[in-house]
C-alpha positions in Angstrom: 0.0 0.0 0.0 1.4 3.2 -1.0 0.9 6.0 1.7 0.9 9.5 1.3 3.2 10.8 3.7 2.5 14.6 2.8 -0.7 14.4 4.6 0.9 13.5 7.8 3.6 16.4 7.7 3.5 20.2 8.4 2.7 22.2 5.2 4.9 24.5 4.0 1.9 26.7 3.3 1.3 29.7 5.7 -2.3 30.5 6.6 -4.0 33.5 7.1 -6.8 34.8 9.4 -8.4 38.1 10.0 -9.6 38.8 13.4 -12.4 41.5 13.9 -12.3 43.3 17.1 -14.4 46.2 17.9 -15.1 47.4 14.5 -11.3 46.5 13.4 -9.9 44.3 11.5 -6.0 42.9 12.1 -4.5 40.5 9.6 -2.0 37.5 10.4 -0.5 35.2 8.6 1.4 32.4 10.4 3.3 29.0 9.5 1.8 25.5 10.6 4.3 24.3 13.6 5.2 21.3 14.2 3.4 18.7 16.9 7.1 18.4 17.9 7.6 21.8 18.2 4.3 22.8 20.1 5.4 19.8 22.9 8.8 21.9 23.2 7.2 24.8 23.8 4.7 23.3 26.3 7.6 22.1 28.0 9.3 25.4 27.8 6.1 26.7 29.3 5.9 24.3 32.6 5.4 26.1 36.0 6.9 24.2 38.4 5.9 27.0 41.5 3.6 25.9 44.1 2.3 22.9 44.8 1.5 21.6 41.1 3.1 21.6 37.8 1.2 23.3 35.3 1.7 25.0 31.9 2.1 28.9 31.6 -0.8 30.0 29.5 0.9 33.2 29.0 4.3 31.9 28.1 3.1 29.1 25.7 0.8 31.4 23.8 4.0 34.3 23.6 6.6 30.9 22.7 4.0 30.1 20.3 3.5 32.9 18.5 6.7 33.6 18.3 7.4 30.5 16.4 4.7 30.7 14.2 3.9 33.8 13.5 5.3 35.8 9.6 2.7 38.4 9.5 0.9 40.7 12.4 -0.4 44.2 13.0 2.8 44.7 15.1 6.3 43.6 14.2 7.2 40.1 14.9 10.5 41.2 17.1 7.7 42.9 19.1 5.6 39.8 19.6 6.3 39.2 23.1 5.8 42.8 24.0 3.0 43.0 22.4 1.6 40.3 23.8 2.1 40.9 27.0 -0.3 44.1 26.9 -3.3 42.7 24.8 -6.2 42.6 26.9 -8.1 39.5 28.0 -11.0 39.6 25.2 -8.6 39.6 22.0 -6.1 37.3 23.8 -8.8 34.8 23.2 -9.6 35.1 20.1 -6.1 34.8 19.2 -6.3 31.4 21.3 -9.5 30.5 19.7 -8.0 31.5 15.9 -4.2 30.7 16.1 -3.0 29.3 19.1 -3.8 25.6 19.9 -4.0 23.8 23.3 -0.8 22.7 24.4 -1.5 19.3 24.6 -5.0 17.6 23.5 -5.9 14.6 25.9 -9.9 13.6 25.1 -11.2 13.2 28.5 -11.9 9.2 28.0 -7.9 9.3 28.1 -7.8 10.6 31.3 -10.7 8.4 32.7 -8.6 5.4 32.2 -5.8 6.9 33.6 
């Protein structure tokens, strides 16, 4: 059987999505990354204060657009800046149009944990 394996990779194709935000619209375009590359910076992302481990919601989503980001309304060197200082409502739609969970476990996983 002869498999495609360009299905299962990372396209070289960036993608593009407009986000409108009280009356505005900002533009991005941004590259596919890796499911390697996402655990790395999940891992880069661990909190490891207080009593539980636990990703850093704030640094994932910086790490991760960071990596995948080639087009924004602000310059990319600025991404982390910028980032920093978006309020709460368009932080998640960027979550909710960009960035993906940091890792995807269906919850009948974790029952049979």
């Amino acid at each position: 059987v002869v498999q495609d394996l360009a299905s299962i990779l990372v396209s070289d194709q960036t993608k593009e999505c407009d986000i409108e935000f009280k009356g505005q619209i900002f533009h991005f375009r941004f590259k596919e990354v890796p499911w390697t590359k996402i655990t790395k910076i999940a891992s880069n992302s661990i909190d490891y204060t207080g009593k539980k481990v636990k990703i850093d919601r704030s640094e994932y989503d910086i790490l991760y657009l960071e990596e995948s980001l080639v087009e924004a309304p602000w310059p990319i060197a600025q991404t982390r800046m910028v980032v920093r200082r978006i309020n709460s409502e368009f932080g998640s739609l960027l979550r909710e149009k960009i960035i993906p969970e940091p890792f995807q476990i269906e919850d009948d996983e974790l029952k049979n944990e």
